[in-house]
KEVEXMAR-381958 format. One line per 2 residues: number of its first residue (from 0); their letters; for each residue x, y, z of C-alpha. Coordinates in steps of 0.001 Angstrom, whole numbers. Each point is the difference from the previous one (the first is absolute). Layout:
// KEVEXMAR-381958
NUM = A = X:Y:Z ~ ...
// end
This chain:
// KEVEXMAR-381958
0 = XX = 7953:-11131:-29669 ~ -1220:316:-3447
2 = XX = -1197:4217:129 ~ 3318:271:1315
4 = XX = 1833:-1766:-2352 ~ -1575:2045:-2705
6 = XX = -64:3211:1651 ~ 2488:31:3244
8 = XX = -1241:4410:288 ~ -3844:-1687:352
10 = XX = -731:1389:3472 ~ -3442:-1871:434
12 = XX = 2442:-3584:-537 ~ 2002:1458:2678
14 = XX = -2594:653:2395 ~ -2110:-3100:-523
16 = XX = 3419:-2581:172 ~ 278:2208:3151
18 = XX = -3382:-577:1036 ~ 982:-4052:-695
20 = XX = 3334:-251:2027 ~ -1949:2144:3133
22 = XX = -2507:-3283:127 ~ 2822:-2156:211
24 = XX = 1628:1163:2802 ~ 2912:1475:-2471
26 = XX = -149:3630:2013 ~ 3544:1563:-1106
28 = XX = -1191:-1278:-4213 ~ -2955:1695:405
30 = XX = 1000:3184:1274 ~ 2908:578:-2402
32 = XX = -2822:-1208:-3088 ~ -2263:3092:1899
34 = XX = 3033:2439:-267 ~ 1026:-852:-3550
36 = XX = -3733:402:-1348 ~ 521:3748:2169
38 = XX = 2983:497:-2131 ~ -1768:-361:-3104
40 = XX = -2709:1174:610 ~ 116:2847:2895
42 = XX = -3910:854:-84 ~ -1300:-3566:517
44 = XX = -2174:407:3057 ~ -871:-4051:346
46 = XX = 3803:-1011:-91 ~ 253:2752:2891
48 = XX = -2258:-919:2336 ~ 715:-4184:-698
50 = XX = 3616:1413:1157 ~ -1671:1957:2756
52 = XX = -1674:-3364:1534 ~ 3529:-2385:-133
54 = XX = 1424:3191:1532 ~ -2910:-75:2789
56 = XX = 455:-4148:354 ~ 4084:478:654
58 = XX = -390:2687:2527 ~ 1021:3284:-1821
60 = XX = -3418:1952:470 ~ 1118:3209:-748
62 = XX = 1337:-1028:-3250 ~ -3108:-1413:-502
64 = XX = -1897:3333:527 ~ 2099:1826:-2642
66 = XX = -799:-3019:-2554 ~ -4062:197:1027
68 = XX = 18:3905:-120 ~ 1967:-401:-3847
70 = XX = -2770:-2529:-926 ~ -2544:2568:819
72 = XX = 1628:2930:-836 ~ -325:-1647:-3757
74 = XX = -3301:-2072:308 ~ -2121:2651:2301
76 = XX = -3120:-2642:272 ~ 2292:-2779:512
78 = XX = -2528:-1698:2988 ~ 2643:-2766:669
80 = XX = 3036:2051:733 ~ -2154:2149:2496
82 = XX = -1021:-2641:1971 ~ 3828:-1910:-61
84 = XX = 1585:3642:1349 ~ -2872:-117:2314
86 = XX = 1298:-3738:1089 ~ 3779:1439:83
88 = XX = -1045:3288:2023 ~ -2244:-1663:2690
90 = XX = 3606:-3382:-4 ~ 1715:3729:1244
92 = XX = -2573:626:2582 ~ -1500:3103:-2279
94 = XX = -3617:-828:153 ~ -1495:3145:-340
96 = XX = 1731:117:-3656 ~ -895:-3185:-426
98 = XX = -3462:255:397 ~ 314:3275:-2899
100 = XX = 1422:-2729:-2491 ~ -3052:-2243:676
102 = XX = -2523:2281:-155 ~ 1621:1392:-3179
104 = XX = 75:-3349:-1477 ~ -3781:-787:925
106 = XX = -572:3593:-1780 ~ 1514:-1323:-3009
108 = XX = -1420:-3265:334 ~ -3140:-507:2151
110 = XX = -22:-3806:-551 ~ 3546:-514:884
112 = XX = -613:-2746:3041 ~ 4136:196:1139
114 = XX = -248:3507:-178 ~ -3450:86:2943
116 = XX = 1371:-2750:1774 ~ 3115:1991:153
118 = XX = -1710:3089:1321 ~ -2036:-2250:2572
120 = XX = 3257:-1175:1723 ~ 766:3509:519
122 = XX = -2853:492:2034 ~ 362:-2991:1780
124 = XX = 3308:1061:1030 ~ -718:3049:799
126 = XX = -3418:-1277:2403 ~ -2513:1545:-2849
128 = XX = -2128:-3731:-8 ~ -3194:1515:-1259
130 = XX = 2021:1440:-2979 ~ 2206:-3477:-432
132 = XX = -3526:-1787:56 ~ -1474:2062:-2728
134 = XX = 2912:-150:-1986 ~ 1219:-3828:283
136 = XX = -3673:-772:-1056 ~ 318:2525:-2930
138 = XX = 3116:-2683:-674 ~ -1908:-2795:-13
140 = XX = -2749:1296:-1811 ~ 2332:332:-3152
142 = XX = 1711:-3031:880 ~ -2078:-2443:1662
144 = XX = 2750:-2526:-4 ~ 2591:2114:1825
146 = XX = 1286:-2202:3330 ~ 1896:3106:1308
148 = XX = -3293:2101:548 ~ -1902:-2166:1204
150 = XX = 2132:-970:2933 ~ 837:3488:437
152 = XX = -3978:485:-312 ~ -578:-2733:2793
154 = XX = 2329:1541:2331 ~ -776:3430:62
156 = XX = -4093:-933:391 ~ 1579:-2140:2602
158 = XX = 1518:2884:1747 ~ -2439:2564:291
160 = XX = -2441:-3262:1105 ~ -2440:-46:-2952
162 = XX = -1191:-3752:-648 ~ -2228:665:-2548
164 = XX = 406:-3093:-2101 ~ 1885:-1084:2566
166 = XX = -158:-4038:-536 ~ 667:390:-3658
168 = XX = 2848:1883:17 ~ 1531:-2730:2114
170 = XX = -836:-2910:-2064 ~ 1572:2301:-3179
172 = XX = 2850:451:2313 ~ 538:-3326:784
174 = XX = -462:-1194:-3767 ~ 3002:2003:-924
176 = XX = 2782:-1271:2415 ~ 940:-2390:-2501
178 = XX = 3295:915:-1378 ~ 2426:-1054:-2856
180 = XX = 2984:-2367:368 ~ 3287:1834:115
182 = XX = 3910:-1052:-502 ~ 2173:1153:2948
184 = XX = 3684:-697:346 ~ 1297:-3460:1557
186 = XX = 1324:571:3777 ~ 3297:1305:345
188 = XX = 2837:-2223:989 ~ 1831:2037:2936
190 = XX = 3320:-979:2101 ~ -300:1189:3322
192 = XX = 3000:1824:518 ~ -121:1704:3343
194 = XX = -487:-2117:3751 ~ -3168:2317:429
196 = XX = -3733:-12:-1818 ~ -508:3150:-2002
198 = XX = -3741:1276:148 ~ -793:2436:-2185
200 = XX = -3543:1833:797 ~ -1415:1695:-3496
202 = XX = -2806:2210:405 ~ -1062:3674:-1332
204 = XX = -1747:465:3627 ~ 3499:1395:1706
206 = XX = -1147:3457:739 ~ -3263:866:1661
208 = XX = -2261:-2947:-624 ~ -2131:-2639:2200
210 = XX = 2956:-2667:-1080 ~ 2418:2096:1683
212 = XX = -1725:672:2670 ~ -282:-3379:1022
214 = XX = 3878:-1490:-530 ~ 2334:3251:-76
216 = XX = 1905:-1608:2772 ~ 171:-3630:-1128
218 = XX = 2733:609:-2206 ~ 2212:1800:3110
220 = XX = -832:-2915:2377 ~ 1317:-2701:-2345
222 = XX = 2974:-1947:1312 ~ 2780:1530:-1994
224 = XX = 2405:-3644:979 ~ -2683:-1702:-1798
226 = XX = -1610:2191:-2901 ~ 898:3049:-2216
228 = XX = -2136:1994:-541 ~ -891:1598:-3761
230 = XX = -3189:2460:-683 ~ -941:473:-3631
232 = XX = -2230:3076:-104 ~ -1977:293:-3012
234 = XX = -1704:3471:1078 ~ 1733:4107:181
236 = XX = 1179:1045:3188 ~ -3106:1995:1958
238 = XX = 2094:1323:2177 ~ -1482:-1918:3296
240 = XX = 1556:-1673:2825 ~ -1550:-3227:-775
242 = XX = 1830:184:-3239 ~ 3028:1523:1868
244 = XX = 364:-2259:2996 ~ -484:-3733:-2342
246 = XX = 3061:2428:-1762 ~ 2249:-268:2709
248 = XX = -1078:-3412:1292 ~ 249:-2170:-2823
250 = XX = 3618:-1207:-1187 ~ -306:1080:-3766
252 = XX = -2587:2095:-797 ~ -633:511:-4018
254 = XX = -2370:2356:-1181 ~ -1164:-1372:-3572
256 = XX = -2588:2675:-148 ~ 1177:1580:-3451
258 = XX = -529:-3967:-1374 ~ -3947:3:-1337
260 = XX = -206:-3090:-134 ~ -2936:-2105:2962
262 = XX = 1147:-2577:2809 ~ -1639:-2463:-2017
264 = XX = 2483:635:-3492 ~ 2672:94:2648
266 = XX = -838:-3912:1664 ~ -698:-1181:-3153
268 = XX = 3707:-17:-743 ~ 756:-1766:2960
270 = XX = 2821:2175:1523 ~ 377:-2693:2813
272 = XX = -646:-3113:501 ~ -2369:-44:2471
274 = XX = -3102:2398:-447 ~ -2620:845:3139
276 = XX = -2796:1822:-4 ~ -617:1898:3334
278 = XX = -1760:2822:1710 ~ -957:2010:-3432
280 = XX = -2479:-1514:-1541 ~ -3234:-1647:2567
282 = XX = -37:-3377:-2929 ~ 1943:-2051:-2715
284 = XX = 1750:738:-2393 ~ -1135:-2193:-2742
286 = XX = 3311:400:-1061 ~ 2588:-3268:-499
288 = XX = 2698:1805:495 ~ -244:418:3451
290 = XX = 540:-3149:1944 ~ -1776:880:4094
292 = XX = -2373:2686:1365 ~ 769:195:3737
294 = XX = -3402:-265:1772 ~ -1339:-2356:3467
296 = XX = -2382:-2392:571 ~ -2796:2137:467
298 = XX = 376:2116:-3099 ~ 485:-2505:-2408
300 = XX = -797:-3488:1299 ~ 1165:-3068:-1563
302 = XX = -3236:-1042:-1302 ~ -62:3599:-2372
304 = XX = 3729:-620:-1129 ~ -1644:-742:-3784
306 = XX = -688:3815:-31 ~ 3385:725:108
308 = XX = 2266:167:-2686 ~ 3203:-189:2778
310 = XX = 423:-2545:2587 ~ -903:1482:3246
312 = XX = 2902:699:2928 ~ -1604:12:2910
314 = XX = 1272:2680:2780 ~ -753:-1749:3252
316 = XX = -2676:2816:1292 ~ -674:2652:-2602
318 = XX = 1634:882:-3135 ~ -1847:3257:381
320 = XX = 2423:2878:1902 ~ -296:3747:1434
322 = XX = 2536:2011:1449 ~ -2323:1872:2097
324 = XX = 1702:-666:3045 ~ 3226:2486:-972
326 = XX = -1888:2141:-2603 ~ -3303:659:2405
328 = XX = 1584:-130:3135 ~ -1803:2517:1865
330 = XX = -3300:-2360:-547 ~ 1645:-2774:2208
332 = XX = -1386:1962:3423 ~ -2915:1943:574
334 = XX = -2278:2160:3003 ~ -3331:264:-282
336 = XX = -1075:3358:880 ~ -3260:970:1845
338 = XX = -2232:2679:1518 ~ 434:-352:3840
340 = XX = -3607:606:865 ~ -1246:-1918:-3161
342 = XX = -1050:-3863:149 ~ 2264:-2556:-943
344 = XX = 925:-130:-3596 ~ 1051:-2929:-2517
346 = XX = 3429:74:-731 ~ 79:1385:-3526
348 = XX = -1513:2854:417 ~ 2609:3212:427
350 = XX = 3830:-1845:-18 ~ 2917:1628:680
352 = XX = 3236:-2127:-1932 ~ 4260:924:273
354 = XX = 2912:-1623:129 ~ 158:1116:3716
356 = XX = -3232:985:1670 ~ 1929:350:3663
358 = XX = -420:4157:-15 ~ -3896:-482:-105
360 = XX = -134:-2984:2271 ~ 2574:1616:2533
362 = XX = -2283:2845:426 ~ -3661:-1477:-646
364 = XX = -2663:-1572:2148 ~ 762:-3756:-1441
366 = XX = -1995:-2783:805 ~ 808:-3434:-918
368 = XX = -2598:-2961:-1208 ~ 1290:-3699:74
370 = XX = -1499:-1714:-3357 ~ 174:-3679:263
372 = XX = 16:-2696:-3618 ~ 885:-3406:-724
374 = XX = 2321:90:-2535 ~ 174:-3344:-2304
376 = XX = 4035:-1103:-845 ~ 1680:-2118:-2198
378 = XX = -1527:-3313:-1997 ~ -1374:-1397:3359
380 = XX = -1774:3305:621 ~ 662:-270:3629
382 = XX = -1812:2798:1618 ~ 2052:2850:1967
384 = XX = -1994:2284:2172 ~ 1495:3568:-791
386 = XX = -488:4054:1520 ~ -255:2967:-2213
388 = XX = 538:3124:2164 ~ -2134:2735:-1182
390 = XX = 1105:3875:1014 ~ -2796:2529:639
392 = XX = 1358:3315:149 ~ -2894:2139:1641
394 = XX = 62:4012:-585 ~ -2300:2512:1337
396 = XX = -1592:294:-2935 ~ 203:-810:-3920
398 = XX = -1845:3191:-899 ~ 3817:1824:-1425
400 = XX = 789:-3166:-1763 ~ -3718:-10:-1892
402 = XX = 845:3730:-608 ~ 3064:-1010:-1635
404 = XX = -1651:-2085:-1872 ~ -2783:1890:-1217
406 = XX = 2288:3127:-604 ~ 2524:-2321:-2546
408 = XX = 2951:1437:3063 ~ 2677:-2042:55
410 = XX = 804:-176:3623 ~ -1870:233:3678
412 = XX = 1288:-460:3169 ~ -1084:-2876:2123
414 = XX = 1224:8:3521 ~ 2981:2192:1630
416 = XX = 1302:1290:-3341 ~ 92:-3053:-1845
418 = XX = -1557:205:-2937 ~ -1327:-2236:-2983
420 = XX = -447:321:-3761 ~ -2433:-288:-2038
422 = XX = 223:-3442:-2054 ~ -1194:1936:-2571
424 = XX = 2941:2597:-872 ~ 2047:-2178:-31
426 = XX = 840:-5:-3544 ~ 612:4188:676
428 = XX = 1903:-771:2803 ~ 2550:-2379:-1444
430 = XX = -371:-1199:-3554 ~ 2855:-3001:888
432 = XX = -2032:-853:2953 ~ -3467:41:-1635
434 = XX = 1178:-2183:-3252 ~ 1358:-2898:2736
436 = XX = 3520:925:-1381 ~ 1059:1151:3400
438 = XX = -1504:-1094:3448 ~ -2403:3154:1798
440 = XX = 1517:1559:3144 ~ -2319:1902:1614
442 = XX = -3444:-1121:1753 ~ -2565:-1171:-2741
444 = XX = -3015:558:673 ~ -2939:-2276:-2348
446 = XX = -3606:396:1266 ~ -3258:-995:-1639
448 = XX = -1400:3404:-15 ~ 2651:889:-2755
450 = XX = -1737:-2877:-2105 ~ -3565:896:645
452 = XX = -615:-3656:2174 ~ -2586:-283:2741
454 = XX = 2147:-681:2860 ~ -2287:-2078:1391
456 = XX = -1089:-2415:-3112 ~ 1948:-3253:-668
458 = XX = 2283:1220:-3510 ~ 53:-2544:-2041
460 = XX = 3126:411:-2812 ~ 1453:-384:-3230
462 = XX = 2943:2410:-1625 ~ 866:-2540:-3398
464 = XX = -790:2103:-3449 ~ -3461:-639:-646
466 = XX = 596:-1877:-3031 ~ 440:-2930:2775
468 = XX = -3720:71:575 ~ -2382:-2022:-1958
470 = XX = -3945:-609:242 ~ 240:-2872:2735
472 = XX = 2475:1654:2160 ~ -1737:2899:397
474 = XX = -3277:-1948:413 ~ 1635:-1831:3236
476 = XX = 780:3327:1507 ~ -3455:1026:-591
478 = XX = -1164:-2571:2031 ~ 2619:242:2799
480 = XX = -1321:4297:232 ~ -3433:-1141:88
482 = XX = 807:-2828:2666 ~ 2158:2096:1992
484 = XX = -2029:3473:1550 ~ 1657:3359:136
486 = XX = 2697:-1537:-2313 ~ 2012:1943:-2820
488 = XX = 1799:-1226:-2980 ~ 3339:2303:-688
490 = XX = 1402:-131:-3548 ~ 2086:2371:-2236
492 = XX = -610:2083:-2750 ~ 2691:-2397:-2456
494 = XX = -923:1698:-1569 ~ -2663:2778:38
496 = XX = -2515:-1025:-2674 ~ -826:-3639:1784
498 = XX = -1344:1955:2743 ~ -3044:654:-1868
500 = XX = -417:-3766:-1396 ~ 359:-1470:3801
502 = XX = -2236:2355:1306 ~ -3406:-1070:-2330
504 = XX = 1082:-3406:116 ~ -539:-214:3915
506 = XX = -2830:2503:-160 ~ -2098:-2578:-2588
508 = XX = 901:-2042:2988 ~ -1862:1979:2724
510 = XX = 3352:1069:1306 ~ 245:3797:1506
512 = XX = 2566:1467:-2365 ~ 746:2242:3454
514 = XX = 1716:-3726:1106 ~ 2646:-270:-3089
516 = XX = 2578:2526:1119 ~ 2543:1568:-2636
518 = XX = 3412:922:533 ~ 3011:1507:-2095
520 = XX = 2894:-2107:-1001 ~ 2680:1580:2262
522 = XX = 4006:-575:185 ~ 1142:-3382:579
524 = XX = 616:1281:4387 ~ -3366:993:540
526 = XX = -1869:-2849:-2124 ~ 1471:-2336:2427
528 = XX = -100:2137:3069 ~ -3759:259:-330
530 = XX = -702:-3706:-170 ~ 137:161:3578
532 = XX = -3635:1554:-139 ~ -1669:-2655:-1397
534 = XX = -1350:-2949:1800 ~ 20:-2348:-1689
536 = XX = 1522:-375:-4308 ~ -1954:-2138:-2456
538 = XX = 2433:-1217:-2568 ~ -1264:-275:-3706
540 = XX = -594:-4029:-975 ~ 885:864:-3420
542 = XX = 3423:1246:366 ~ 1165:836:3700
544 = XX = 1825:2659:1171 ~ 3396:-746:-68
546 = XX = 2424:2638:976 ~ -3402:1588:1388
548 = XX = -648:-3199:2087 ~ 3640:1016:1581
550 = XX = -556:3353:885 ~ -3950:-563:1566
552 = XX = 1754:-2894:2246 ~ 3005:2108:889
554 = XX = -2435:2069:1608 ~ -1370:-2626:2004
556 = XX = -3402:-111:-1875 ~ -1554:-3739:-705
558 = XX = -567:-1117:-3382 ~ -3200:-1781:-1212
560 = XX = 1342:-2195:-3662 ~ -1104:-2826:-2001
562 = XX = 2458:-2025:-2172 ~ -1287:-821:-3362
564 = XX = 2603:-2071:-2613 ~ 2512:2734:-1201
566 = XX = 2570:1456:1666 ~ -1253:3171:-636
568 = XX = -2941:-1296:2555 ~ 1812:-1665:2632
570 = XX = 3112:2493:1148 ~ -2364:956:2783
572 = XX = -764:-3130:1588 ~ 3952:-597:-118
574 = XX = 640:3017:1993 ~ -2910:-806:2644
576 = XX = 1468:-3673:238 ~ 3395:1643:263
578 = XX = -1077:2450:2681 ~ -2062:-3347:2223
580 = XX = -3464:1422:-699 ~ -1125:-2769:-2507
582 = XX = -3489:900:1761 ~ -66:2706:-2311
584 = XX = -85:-2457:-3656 ~ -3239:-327:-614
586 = XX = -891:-3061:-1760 ~ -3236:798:-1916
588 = XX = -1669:3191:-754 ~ -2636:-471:2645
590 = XX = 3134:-443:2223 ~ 1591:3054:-885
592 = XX = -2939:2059:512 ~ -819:-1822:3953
594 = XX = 3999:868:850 ~ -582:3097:-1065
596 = XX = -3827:372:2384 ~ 1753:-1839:2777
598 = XX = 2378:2855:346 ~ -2110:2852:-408
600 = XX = -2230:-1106:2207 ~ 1735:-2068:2637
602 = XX = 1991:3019:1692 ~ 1952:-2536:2278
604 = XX = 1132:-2505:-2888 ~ 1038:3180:-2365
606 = XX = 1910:1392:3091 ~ 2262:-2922:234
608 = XX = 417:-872:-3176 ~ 1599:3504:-295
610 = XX = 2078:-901:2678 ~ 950:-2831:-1429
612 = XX = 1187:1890:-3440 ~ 1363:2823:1843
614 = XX = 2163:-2653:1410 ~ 960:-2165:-2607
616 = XX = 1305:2845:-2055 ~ 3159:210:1946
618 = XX = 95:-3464:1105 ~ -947:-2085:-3192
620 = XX = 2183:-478:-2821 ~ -2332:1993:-2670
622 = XX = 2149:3229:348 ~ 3480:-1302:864
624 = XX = 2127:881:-3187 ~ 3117:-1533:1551
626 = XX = -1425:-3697:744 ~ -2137:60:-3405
628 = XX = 3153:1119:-1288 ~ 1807:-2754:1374
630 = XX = -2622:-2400:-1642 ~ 90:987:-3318
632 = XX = 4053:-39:27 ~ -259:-4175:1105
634 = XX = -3141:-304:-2721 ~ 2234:1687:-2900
636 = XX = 3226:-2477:1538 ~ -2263:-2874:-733
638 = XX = -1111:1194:-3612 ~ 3896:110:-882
640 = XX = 1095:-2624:1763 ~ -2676:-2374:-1980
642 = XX = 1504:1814:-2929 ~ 3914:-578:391
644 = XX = -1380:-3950:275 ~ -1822:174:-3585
646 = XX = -3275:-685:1777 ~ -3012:1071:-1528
648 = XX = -2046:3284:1113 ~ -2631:-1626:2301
650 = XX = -2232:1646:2904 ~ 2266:704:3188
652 = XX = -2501:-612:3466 ~ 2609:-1071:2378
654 = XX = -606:2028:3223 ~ -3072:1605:-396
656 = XX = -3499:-651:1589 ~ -2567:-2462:-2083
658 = XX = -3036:2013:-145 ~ -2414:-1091:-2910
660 = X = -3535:1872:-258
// end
């Protein structure tokens, strides 16, 4: 306080005591100390822009803008401002501004690191890798020492599936997960003062978003004489009837979205006393402040509980949910359609889905084949012989249907004036329909000629991003191609630039590039529609498909997994055990890989173990949102009941099935 003393007009004192109180958390000191070395000094382009970022930090971005835009306005080559408006426009969702203010401040200053790992997040956003790549290791370049990048780095090589330096970027990875101590505030001390639990779900997923997807009607199927139910959304309105329906479902629903602050600032305050991690995020926390992640058995056995920061609360099947059965509705029921004077064909070849298929099975040639599994249930695994009733619909011919096809036309008559769509307008017939927001109407038509598949090859599957794929994965499904004749391997192009990457790798691998077919990310509808195509899916070891893993068994197509030790690994074998086809866990990579042979090649074994998934859908518990809602309401009873009795947060396994591999 000494400058000041002397001189209180000395606008540099002023902005550095501001500078000061901002580092100690004293946000309301610093800003006036900002705006009184402003009012002394009007054309002091540092004081403006420090202003602009405590502006930024509280949430008033467009304030913040004016502030940056001053700074510059004085200090044209001022490199730091440019890249902090750049931060501020891209906060607003601006990113084509943004990426001006970065490039500007690279202009300025070509070895600003901040500034090209600014720049590189824009193209990672915006699916530019090869440009992120280049310009994250421009970043690190500068600043060797620069944690951000280099994850960022990792990832993105990760996503397009480059492993160059593949084991050393892990080991760097790994070397830098150890993190600092921090103070959070002690648990709050809360009366209950109501006769029913209040759950309050936080999230910035309520809109269109895999995490809706799977529990939009959890919070609806509650038990309103037991619970009340609050949503916290920490993300704007899009508009959607996800966001719209957990809108009018929930109790309370408080949109926090103008608040720019993460989940993580918000739980570290402890707004209740009892803090859960759920659904979100696929692993812990490593946070203190919250006390359980809900999980099972399978996902997070007892003998990994030292890798959790939480105790685990075991839900008695899966803690892993979909609500595919009332969002994808149509997918429940299916006819197979065929050429009357062709030879039999497999059963996931040309499928016809609705939500009533009676006008083309009142008026078709339909013939019916009995499908008989064991299915295994409950702990004693008793064995329950079980039918699946497949529906042939047999038409003249499929020649106008493979017109429609090939001509992009969006419908074709089958039989008697009923006709079908193509699966692929759908998102020009109805956008609702096509985004899963609504369920279809009409008949649905999903073929594998629309895909470019070999009807008669065994289609081997896997729709995760490709960042899910790593060197040994990818070498097991090598092996399982080359074991398995006339076999194809059907991935996506998530995104477009892996394509390339996957392709050499299997070619250096005497793989036919012609076997590793390509398709388009499509609307959330078709992506799970077409699953029915495949054979057979191989999960990814590394990190399963999660919500993916939901939508390829919705449409009654068996999953090949292999748990490793996070939960990131493991959701997969949880939704096979949930489902009864624990045949499906492979214990060991050379088990994976002779699942995997045994049902490409043994046409009888992969016929009823389709049977046997087609079946447990509906039957099992892995897509019943109101039992596993009825779960989780007794598992979040116990959790406060243990806390009204001042008993310690420990691991909650009552009820659920001891499964430990």
């Amino acid at each position: 306080m000494t400058a000041l003393g002397l001189c209180p007009t000395h606008a540099d004192s002023q902005n550095n005591l501001a500078n000061i109180k901002r580092e100690q958390g004293k946000i309301e000191e610093a800003t006036r100390l900002y705006l009184k070395a402003l009012e002394i000094y009007p054309e002091f382009a540092a004081a403006h822009s420090n202003l602009a970022s405590i502006l930024q930090q509280q949430g008033k971005l467009q304030e913040a803008i004016l502030h940056y835009k001053e700074a510059i306005r004085i200090a044209p080559t001022f490199a730091d401002a440019y890249s902090n408006m750049g931060n501020t426009l891209k906060e607003m969702g601006d990113a084509a501004n943004a990426m001006q203010c970065y490039t500007r401040a690279i202009q300025i200053n070509p070895a600003f690191a901040d500034a090209h790992s600014n720049l590189a997040s824009i193209h990672k956003d915006s699916g530019n890798i090869p440009d992120a790549i280049q310009s994250y290791s421009t970043a690190l370049k500068l600043k060797p020492d620069f944690p951000d990048a280099f994850c960022n780095l990792a990832h993105c090589l990760q996503i397009i599936c480059d492993w160059t330096d593949y084991d050393n970027r892990m080991k760097r990875l790994v070397a830098m997960l150890n993190h600092p101590p921090f103070n959070y505030p002690d648990r709050l001390s809360v009366r209950n003062g109501t006769s029913r639990l209040r759950i309050g779900y936080v999230s910035s997923d309520f809109g269109n978003h895999p995490t809706s997807h799977l529990m939009q009607s959890i919070p609806g199927m509650h038990d309103r004489s037991k619970v009340e139910v609050f949503c916290y959304a920490l993300s704007a309105n899009d508009g959607t009837n996800f966001r719209q329906k957990l809108m009018n479902e929930a109790e309370h629903f408080v949109d926090l979205s103008q608040i720019t602050c993460a989940r993580n600032e918000i739980f570290a305050l402890r707004p209740a006393p009892i803090q859960v991690m759920w659904l979100g995020y696929p692993g812990t926390s490593g946070a203190p402040f919250m006390d359980y992640i809900i999980t099972d058995a399978v996902t997070s056995p007892m003998r990994l509980s030292h890798a959790y920061s939480e105790k685990l609360a075991y839900m008695p099947h899966t803690f892993f949910i979909g609500d595919h059965a009332q969002m994808l509705k149509h997918l429940t029921e299916r006819v197979i359609l065929k050429d009357k004077c062709a030879p039999a064909e497999k059963d996931n070849v040309t499928v016809v889905n609705a939500t009533n298929l009676e006008p083309l099975l009142s008026k078709a040639d339909v013939k019916h084949t009995v499908r008989e599994t064991e299915v295994i249930y409950g702990p004693a695994k008793e064995k329950i012989k079980t039918e699946v009733v497949v529906s042939v619909v047999e038409v003249p011919t499929t020649e106008p249907l493979k017109q429609m096809i090939g001509g992009g036309l969006i419908a074709s008559s089958v039989v008697d004036g009923v006709h079908v769509h193509n699966g692929l307008t759908q998102i020009q017939m109805h956008h609702k329909a096509a985004t899963g927001e609504e369920v279809p109407q009409s008949l649905l038509l999903t073929s594998r000629q629309q895909y470019n598949l070999p009807e008669d090859a065994i289609v081997f599957c896997n729709f995760n991003q490709l960042y899910k794929i790593d060197p040994p994965t990818l070498d097991m499904w090598i092996e399982i191609l080359k074991r398995v004749p006339h076999s194809v391997l059907w991935l996506l192009r998530f995104p477009f630039h892996g394509e390339a990457h996957v392709h050499k790798y299997c070619a250096d691998r005497d793989i036919d590039v012609k076997r590793i077919v390509f398709s388009h990310v499509a609307a959330k509808e078709e992506h799970v529609r077409r699953g029915q195509l495949a054979d057979v899916c191989l999960d990814t070891p590394l990190c399963n498909g999660h919500t993916t893993g939901m939508d390829i068994l919705w449409t009654g197509t068996p999953m090949v997994t292999m748990p490793l030790e996070t939960l990131a690994s493991r959701v997969a074998s949880s939704q096979l055990y949930a489902l009864g086809v624990p045949e499906l866990v492979a214990k060991s990579q050379k088990d994976y890989v002779n699942i995997a042979v045994k049902l490409g090649t043994d046409k009888n074994y992969l016929s009823a173990i389709r049977a046997k998934v087609w079946k447990a859908r509906t039957t099992s518990t892995l897509f019943n949102v109101k039992q596993y809602c009825m779960d989780m309401e007794s598992l979040l009873h116990i959790m406060w009941k243990r806390y009204e009795e001042g008993r310690p947060v420990e691991h909650i396994t009552q009820g659920a099935t001891q499964i430990d591999f």
